[in-house]
N, C-alpha and C positions, 0 to 999 in steps of 0.2 A: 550757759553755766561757766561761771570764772571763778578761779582763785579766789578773788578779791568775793564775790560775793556768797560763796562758802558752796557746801553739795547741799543739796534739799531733799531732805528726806518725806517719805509719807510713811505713816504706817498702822499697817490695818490688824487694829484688834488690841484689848487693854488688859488682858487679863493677867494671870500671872507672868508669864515670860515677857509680855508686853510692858508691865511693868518695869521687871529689871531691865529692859534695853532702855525704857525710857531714865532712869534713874542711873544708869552707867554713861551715856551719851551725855547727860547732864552734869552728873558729879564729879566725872573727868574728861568734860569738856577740852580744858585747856593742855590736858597730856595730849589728846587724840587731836588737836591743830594741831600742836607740834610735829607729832609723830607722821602726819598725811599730809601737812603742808596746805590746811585750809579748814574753816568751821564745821564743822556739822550741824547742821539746822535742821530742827522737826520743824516740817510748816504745817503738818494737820494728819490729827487721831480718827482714823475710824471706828466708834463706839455703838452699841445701841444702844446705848441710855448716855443721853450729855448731863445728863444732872445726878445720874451715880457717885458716890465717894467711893473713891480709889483709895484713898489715904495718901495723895500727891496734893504737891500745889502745882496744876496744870493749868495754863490759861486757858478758859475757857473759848475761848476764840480758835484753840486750836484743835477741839472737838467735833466731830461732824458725822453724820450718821447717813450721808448719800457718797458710795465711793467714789463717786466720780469728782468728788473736789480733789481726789489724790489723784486719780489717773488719768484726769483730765489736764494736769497743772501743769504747763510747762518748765516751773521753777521746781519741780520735784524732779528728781533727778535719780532716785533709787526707793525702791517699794519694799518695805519689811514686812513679810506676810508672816503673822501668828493669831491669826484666830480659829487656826484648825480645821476640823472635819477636812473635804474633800471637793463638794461641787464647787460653795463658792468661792475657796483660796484659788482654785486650778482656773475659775473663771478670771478672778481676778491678776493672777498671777500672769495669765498667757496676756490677758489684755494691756499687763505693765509692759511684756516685754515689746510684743508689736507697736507698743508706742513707744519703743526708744525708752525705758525706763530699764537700770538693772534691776534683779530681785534678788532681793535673800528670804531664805526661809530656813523653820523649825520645821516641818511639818514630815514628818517622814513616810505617813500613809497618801501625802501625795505624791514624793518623789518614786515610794516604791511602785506604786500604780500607776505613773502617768508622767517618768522620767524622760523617756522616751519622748514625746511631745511636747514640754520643756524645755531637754536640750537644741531640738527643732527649732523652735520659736525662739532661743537665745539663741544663735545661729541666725537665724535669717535676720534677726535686729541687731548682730553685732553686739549683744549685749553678757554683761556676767549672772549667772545664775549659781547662787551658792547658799549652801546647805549643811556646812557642819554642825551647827546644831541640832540635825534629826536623826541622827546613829545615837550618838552616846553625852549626851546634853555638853557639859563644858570639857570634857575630853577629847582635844584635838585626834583625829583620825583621818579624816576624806582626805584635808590637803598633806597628811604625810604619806596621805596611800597614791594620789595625785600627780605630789611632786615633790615629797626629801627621799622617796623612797623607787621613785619611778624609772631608777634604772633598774632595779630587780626585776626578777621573775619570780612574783610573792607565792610560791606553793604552798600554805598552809595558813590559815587564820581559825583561830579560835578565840571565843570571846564572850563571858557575862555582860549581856547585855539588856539586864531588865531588872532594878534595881527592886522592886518591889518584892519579886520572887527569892532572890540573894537572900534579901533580909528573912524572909519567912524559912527558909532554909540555913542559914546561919540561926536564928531560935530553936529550931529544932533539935539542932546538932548540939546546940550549947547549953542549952533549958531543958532538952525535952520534949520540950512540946510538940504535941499532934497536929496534921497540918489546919486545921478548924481552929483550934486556938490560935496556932502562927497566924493564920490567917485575920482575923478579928483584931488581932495585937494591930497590926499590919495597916488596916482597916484604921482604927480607932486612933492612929498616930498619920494617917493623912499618906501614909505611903503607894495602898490599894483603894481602887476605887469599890462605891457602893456596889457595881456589877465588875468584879473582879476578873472576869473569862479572858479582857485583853493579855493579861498578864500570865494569868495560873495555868490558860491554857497553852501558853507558847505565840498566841499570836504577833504581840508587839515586838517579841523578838525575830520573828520569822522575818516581820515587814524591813527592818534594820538590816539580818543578814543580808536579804537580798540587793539591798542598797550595798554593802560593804563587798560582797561578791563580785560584783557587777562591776565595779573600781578595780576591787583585787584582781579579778582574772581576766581584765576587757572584754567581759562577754558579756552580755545583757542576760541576767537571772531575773526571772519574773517571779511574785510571787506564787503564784501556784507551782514552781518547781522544787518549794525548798519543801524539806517534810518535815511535820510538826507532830509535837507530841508536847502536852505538858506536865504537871507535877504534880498533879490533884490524885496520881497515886503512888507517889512516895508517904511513905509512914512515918513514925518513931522509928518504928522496929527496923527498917530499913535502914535509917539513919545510926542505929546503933552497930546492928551490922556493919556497915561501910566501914564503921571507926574502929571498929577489933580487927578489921581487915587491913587497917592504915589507907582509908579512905576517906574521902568528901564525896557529898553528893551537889552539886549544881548543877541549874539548867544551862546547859552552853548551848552556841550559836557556834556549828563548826563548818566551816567551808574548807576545802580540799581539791586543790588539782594535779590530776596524773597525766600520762599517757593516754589512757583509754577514759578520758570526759572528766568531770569535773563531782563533786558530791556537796549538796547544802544542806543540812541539817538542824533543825534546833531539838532538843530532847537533854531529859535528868540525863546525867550521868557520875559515874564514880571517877572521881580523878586522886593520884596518889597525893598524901597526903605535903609530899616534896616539891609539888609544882608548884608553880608560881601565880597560877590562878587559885590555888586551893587554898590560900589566905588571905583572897580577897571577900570579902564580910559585909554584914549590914546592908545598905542602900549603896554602896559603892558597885563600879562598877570596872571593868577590864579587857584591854584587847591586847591578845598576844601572835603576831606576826612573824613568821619567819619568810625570807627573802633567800635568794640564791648567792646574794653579793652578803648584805647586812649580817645573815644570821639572826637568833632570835630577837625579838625586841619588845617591850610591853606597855602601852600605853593603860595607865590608870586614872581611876579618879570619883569626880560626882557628875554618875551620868541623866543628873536629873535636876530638878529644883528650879526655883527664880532664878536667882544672880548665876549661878552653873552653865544654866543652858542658856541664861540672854547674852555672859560672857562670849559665848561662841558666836551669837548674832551681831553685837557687838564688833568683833575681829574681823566677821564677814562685810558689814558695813566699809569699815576701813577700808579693806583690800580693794572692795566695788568702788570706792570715792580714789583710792588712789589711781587707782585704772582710769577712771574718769580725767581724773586730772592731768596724765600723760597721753591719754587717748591711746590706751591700748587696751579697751574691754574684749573680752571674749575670745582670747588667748588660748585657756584650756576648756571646751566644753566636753563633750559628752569622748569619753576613751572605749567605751565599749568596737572596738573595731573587728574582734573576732570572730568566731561563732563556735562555741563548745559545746558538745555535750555534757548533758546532767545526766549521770548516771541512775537509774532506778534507784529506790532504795534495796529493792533485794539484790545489790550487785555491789554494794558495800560490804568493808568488814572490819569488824571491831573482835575487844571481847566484850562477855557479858557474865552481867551479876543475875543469877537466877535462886529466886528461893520459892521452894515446896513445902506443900503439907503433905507427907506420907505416914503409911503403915511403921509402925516400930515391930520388924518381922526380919529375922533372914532372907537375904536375895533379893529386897525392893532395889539397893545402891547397884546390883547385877543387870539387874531388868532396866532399868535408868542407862547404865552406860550403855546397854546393849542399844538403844533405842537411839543414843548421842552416835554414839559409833555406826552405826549403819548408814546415817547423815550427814556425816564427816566432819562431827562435833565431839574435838579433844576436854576432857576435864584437866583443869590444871588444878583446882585446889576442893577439897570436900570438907564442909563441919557439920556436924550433925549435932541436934539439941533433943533430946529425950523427952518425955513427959508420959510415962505410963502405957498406953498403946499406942500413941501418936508418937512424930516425931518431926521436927522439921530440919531441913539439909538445905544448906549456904553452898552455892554451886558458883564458883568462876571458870569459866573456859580458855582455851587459848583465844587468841580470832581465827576469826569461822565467816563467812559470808554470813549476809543478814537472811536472805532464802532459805539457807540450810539451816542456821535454826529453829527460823517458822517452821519449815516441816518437824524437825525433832521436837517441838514443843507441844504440835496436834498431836504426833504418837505416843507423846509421855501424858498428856490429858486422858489420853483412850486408857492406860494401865492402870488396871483397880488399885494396882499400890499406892496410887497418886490420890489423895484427899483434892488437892488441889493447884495451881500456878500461884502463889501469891503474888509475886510481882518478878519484873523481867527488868532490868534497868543496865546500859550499855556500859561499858569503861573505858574508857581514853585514859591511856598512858604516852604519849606523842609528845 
């Protein structure tokens, strides 16, 4: 591989992101020789159908359906992996690196799962392996968490980072709307998919914190350490609350390190209506970082879509062809070098938004606090909403560990004044 006859790219899979890289590598061809100091050449698409319309004018000859015309080539020189899922990107991927090929990738349910083994194999090939594209689609994050940021000691990240649920939550707040309809809206505009659980239930963000963790704190966060919760039981009625309260509700993605381990989180929560996550909207998406040196700082944007997230592929391209051309690949790999703990979640603490169905009687709000107070759970704010003999009561707390709530929540369940918990949803003010 020379200069003179450009980096050679392969790259597996044509689908949407596959597209815009193919289409950005193309259409500004000649900024990115400039910019790297040598061509970028696709020499061959891994497809399963070569006679598919894409809605490209792609040479046919550069289509192929056995991957090994890409990783087998010695004229390919870096592997762009976006065909998703997980066996065979992680197959294909480990086999680019051990053959001296860099990779880039979209794919964040393999970085979160199988990072680890990744930076291994780009390590022992000297190779770059990079991934901005699988956090927050064209919003730069990993290399500022990496390297404009990396004299910090990042104690705190919070972050929207699943643009599907944003939007269904931005309509509710602003429409009204019930999460069924948000939902469907959601659905029916290409934003959620037909089985919508990645999303609604927190998973796709949990996979992403853990990747961002994992940077932020140099520990390796695996997914089963983050705790998830999703938004399939936030309501109207919740959302309306929130807003007389001078609240939002969104799902964040909050990562946290102390003294005593570290905390990762995805769940609703209420954030004041002042913050700077709390008018981020629609399908956009946001990460907000504070640092020990920087201070806060907030990367936003479209953490989704074609041209969005191949822009990031895109970038990542570069940087691997530029490395190539200096012969200085694999520079920064894997920083995870410490070893934290992750805190339980009953060993966290927040406040928290709690609303009931109770009795409309003397001494239900007595018995209620009695039951908060024995579990060392302060009320900070009470509204009560009337209706005949029922009545429903808007509870905020001070913070309180997450343990000691649970128990005050089992013994306010036991109290006949209690109809019922309608919902429990946490608040970050930070």
């Amino acid at each position: 591989m020379t200069a003179k006859n450009g980096i050679g790219i392969g790259l597996l899979g044509m689908g949407t992101v596959g597209r815009g890289v193919y289409r950005i590598l193309n259409d500004n061809k000649g900024d990115i020789e400039q910019k790297i100091g040598a061509p970028i050449v696709i020499k061959k698409i891994l497809v399963r159908d070569v006679s598919k319309d894409r809605g490209l004018e792609i040479n046919s000859n550069l289509l192929t359906t056995n991957v090994s015309d890409i990783l087998s080539d010695p004229e390919i020189d870096i592997v762009v992996e976006v065909i998703g899922g997980i066996n065979s990107a992680l197959e294909y991927a480990l086999e680019a690196l051990e053959k001296g090929k860099s990779v880039v990738t979209a794919n964040k349910d393999m970085i979160a799962l199988h990072g680890k083994e990744l930076f291994e194999a780009a390590k022992a090939g000297k190779r770059d392996l990079f991934f901005e594209a699988s956090v927050a689609g064209g919003i730069p994050i990993i290399r500022p968490l990496k390297e404009c940021l990396a004299a910090n000691r990042v104690t705190q990240l919070i972050g929207i980072i699943n643009g599907t649920t944003n939007y269904m939550l931005t309509r509710m707040n602003e429409e009204g709307l019930g999460f069924a309809q948000a939902l469907e809206e959601a659905q029916s505009l290409g934003y959620a998919e037909a089985d919508p659980s990645a999303d609604v239930e927190g998973y796709d963000a949990a996979r992403k914190l853990a990747i961002l963790a994992s940077i932020a704190f140099n520990t390796r966060v695996s997914l089963d350490q983050v705790y998830v919760e999703g938004v399939t039981q936030v309501t109207a009625e919740d959302i309306t609350h929130a807003a007389n309260l001078n609240y939002v509700i969104k799902l964040l993605g909050i990562a946290r390190d102390s003294r005593n381990g570290i905390e990762v989180r995805v769940h609703p929560a209420l954030l004041p209506k002042t913050h700077p996550l709390a008018s981020v909207k629609d399908v956009f998406n946001a990460i907000f970082v504070t640092g020990d040196a920087v201070g806060d700082v907030m990367f936003y944007g479209r953490g989704a879509g074609e041209l969005p997230t191949a822009s990031a592929v895109a970038a990542d391209v570069m940087k691997a062809a530029r490395n190539l051309l200096h012969t200085c690949t694999g520079m920064i790999g894997c920083t995870c070098f410490a070893d934290k703990t992750v805190k339980s979640m009953g060993l966290t603490s927040t406040k928290y938004y709690i609303r009931l169905g109770v009795a409309d009687k003397p001494g239900v709000l007595a018995s209620i606090a009695y039951v908060f107070g024995k579990n060392d759970v302060s009320l900070a704010s009470v509204v009560q909403h009337s209706s005949g003999e029922a009545a429903e009561l808007i509870l905020i707390t001070h913070e309180v560990l997450e343990k000691n709530l649970q128990e005050a929540l089992k013994g306010i369940k036991e109290l006949p004044v209690v109809n019922e918990i309608s919902n429990v949803i946490r608040v970050e003010e930070h």
